[in-house]
C-alpha positions as CSV (number, residue, x, y, z in Angstrom):
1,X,0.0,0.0,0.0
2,X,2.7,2.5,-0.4
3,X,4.7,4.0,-3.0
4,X,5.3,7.9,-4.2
5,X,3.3,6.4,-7.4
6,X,0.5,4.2,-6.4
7,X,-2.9,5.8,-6.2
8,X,-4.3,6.2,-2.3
9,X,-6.6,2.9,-1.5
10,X,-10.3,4.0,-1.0
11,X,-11.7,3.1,2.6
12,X,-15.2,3.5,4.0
13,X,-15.4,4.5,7.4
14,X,-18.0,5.2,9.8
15,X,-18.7,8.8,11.2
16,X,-17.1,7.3,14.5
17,X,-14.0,6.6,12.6
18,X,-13.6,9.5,10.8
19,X,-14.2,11.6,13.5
20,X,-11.7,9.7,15.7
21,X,-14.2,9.3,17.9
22,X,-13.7,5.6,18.5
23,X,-10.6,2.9,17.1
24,X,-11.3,0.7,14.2
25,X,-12.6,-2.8,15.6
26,X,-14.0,-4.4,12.3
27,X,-12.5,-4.1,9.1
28,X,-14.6,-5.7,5.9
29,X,-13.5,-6.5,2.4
30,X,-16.7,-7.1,1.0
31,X,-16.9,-7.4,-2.7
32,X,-13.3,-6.4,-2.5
33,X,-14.0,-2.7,-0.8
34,X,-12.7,-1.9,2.3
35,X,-14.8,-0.9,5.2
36,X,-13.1,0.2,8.7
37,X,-15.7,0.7,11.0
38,X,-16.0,0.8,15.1
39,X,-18.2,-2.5,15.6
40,X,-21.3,-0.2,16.8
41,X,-24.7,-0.3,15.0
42,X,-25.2,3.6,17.0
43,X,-24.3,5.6,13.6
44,X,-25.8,9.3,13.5
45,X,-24.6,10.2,10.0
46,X,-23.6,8.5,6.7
47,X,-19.7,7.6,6.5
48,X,-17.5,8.8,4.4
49,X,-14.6,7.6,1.7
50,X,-11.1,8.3,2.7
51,X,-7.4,6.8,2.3
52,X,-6.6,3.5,4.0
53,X,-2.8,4.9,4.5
54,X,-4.3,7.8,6.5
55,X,-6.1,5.2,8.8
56,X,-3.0,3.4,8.9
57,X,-1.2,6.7,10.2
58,X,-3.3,6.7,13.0
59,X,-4.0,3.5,14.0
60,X,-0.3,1.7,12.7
61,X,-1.7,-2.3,13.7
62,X,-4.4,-2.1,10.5
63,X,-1.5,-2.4,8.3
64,X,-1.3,-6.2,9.9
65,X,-4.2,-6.6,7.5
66,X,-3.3,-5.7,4.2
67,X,-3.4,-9.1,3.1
68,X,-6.8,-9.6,4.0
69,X,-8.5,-11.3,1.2
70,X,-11.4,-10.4,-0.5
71,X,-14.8,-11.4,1.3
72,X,-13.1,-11.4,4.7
73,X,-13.7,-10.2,7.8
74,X,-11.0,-8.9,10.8
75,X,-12.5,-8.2,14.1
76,X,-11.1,-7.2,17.6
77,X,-12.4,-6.5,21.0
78,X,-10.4,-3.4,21.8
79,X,-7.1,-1.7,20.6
80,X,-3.7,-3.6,20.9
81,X,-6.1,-6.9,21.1
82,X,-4.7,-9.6,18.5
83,X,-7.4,-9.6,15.0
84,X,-9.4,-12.3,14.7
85,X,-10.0,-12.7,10.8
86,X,-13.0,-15.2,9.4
87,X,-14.5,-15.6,6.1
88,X,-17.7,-13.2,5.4
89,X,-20.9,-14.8,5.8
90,X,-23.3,-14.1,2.9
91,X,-26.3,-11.6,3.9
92,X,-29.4,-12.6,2.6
């Protein structure tokens, strides 16, 4: 995910996130996106689109998941915790 060259990978974040108003405890690649979100349903906005570096910046243990594949899922309980990735189960 870095180089001078290489064009900033898209994440979608919850307002939470963006706002650093909570750490990123769920990270998504559905459909191949990525979604970095704070595991709470209590959203009072829509998120927003920003780059995965920046995130990384902040919060330097996300980069432990740039090999995440696509439809997979990373989830901790709290910050420094160890990621627990599993396979996305289909929503119907």
């Amino acid at each position: 995910m870095s180089g001078e060259n290489k064009r900033e990978t898209a994440a979608f974040v919850c307002p939470h996130v963006f706002n650093n108003e909570r750490p990123v405890l769920l990270v998504l690649r559905e459909d191949g996106d990525w979604q970095l979100l704070c595991g709470q349903t209590d959203h009072y906005a829509d998120g927003k689109v920003v780059g995965l570096e920046h995130l990384i910046e902040r919060d330097p243990s996300i980069a432990e998941l740039q090999d995440l594949p696509v439809d997979w899922e990373a989830e901790r309980a709290a910050p420094g915790q160890p990621w627990i990735r599993t396979k996305c189960t289909p929503q119907q």
